[in-house]
C-alpha positions in Angstrom: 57.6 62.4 39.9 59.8 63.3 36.7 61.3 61.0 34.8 64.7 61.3 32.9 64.4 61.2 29.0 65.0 58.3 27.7 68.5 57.3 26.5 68.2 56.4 22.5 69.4 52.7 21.5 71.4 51.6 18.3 67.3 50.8 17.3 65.8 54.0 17.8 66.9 57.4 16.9 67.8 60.5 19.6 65.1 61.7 21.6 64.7 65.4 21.1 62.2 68.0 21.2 59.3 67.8 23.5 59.9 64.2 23.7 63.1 64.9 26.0 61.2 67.3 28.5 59.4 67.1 31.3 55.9 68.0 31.6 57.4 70.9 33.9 59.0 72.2 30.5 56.4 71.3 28.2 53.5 72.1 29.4 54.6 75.9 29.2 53.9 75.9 25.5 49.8 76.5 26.0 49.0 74.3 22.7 50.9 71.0 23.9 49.3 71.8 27.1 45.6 71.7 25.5 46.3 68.9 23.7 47.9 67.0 26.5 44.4 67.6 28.5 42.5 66.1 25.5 44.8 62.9 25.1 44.4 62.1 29.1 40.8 63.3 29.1 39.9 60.7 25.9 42.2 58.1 27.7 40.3 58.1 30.7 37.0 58.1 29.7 38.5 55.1 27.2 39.6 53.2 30.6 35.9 54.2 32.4 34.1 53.0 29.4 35.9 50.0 29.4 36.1 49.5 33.5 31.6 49.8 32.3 32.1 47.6 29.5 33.5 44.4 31.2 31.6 44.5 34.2 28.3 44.3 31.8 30.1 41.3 29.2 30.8 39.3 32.6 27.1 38.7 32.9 27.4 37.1 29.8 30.5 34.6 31.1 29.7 30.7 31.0 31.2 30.1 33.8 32.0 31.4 37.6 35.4 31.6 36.8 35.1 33.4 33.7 32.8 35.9 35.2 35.8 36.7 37.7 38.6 36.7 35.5 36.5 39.1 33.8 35.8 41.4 36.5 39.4 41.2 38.1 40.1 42.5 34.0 37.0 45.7 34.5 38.6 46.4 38.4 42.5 46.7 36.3 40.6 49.3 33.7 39.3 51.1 36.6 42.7 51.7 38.4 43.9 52.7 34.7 41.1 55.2 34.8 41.8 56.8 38.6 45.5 57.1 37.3 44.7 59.2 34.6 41.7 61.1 36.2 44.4 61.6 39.1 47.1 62.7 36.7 44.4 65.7 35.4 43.6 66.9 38.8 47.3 67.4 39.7 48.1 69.2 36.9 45.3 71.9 37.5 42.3 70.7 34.9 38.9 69.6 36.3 38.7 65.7 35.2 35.3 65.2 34.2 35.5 68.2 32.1 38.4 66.6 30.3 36.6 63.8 29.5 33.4 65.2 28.1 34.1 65.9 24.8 35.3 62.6 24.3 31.8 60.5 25.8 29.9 60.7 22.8 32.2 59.3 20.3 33.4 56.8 22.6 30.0 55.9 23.4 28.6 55.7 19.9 31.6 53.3 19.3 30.4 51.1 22.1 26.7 51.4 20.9 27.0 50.3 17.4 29.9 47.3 18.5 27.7 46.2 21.0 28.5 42.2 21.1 25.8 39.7 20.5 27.2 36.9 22.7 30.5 36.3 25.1 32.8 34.9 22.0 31.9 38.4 20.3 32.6 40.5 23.7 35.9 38.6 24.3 37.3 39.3 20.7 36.2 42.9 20.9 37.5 43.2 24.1 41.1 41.7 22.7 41.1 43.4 19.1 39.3 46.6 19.6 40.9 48.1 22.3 44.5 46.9 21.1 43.7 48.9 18.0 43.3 52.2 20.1 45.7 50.7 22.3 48.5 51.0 19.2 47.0 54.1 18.2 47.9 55.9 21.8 50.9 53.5 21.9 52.4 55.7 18.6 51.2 59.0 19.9 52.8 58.1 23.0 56.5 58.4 21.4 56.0 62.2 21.0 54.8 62.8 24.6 57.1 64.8 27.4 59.2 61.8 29.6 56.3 61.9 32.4 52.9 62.0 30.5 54.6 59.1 28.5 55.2 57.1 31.5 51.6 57.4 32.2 50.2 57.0 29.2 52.1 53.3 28.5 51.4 52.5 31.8 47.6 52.8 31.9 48.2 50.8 28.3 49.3 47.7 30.2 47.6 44.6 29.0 44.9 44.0 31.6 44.9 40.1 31.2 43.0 40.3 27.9 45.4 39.3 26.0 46.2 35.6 27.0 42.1 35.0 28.3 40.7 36.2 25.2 43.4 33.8 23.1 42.8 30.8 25.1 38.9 30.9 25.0 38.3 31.9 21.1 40.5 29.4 20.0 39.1 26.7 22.1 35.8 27.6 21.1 36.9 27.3 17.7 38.6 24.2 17.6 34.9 23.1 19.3 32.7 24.5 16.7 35.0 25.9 13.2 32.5 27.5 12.1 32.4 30.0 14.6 35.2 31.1 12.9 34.0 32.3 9.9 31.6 34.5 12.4 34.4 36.1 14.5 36.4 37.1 11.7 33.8 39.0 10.0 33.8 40.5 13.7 36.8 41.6 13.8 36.7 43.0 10.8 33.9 45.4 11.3 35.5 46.4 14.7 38.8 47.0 13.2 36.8 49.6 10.7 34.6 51.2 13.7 38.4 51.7 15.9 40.1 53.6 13.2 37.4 55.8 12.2 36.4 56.3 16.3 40.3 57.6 16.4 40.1 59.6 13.7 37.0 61.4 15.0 38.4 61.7 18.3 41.2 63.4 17.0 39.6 65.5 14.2 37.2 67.1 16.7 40.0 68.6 18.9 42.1 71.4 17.0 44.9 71.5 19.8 45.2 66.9 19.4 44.7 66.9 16.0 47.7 70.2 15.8 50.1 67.9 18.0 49.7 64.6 15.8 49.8 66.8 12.4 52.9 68.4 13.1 53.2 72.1 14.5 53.5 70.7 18.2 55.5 67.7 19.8 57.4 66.6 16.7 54.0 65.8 15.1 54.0 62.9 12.5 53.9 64.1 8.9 51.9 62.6 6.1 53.9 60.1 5.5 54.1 59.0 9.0 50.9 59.0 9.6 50.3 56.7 6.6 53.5 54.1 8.4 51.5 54.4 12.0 48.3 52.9 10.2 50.1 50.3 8.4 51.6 49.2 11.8 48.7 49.6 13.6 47.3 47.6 10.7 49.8 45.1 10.9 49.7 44.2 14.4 46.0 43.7 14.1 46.4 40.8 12.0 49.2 38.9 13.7 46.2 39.4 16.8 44.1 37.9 14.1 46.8 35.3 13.6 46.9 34.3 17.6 43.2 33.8 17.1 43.3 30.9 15.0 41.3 33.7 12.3 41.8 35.2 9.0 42.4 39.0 8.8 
């Protein structure tokens, strides 16, 4: 279905360019088109990852109905994922081939942030993927009307958010210094989500074209240097709801 550009607010300036098209008029400039493949193709191997992530950090649940608020979270990341493996198919690109040159990043991110225990899992579950969460958030802006609807909408918070809150901070308040622990946690996995982005991006020349300028009223330097201190930003008021120190 198309959907209408959006009409610009007194708090947001007039959408123009490939922002106020529809993929129908987009996607005939070959180089958005690549690079539009790439985003959906690292978004839904993101949302399988994380569908295969959740359902192995509910084993590690204390209770029965933390392992299902858990998996009811993994089953949410898998609709995400059949969304955007849908979306590929219908716009002619074979979906697993989208997705391959994204696996081993994405994987080595997952390999070396592997959490120790459930407190870990739940933070990283919370503060890592809201980092790339912002990150696609940004890019998101400069997308055609319909690959932006998608995109935000496979973004939806999966429950994460509230959960996660609730059980770090109550763990906390039950043992502080767990604290101390979980902050350096989030810490590392703040540093291992930007520089998985910035790999992801740097490896594909039609993704890293678009965001760089040259296609779909790329960000410049100096935007790019604002989206990280956002990004940034919102990481620690996450770090805030927490109950832990950025």
């Amino acid at each position: 279905m198309e959907t209408p550009a959006e009409t610009p607010t007194d708090n947001q300036p007039p959408v123009t360019g490939i922002a106020a098209q529809d993929w129908a008029a987009a996607s005939a400039q070959p180089q958005y088109r690549a690079a539009v493949v790439d985003l959906l193709g690292a978004l839904a191997y993101g949302e399988l990852a994380a569908f295969e992530r959740l359902a192995e950090d509910a084993k590690l649940a204390p209770t029965l109905a933390d392992k299902a608020e858990l998996a009811a979270m993994a089953s949410a990341e898998f609709h995400h994922f059949e969304q955007l493996r849908d979306r590929l198919a219908e716009i002619g690109e074979e979906p697993h081939e989208a997705m391959a040159p994204f696996a081993a990043a994405l994987d080595g991110f997952h390999r070396q942030t592997a959490p120790s225990d459930w407190l870990e899992g739940l933070v990283k579950a919370y503060v890592g993927d809201s980092i790339a969460s912002d990150f696609y958030r940004e890019v998101a802006a400069r997308l055609d009307t319909d690959t932006r609807t998608l995109v935000l909408a496979v973004l939806d918070d999966t429950g994460h958010a509230t959960f996660a809150v609730e059980k770090v901070r109550a763990a906390i308040e039950a043992e502080p210094r767990v604290g101390g622990r979980l902050a350096l946690w989030a810490r590392r996995l703040m540093g291992e989500a930007l520089s998985q982005a910035q790999r992801v991006v740097a490896d594909r020349d039609a993704l890293s074209t678009m965001l760089v300028g040259g296609v779909a009223d790329g960000f410049d330097l100096a935007e790019v240097g604002r989206m990280f201190s956002r990004i940034t930003e919102a990481h620690t008021k996450r770090m805030a709801s927490l109950g832990l120190a950025a």
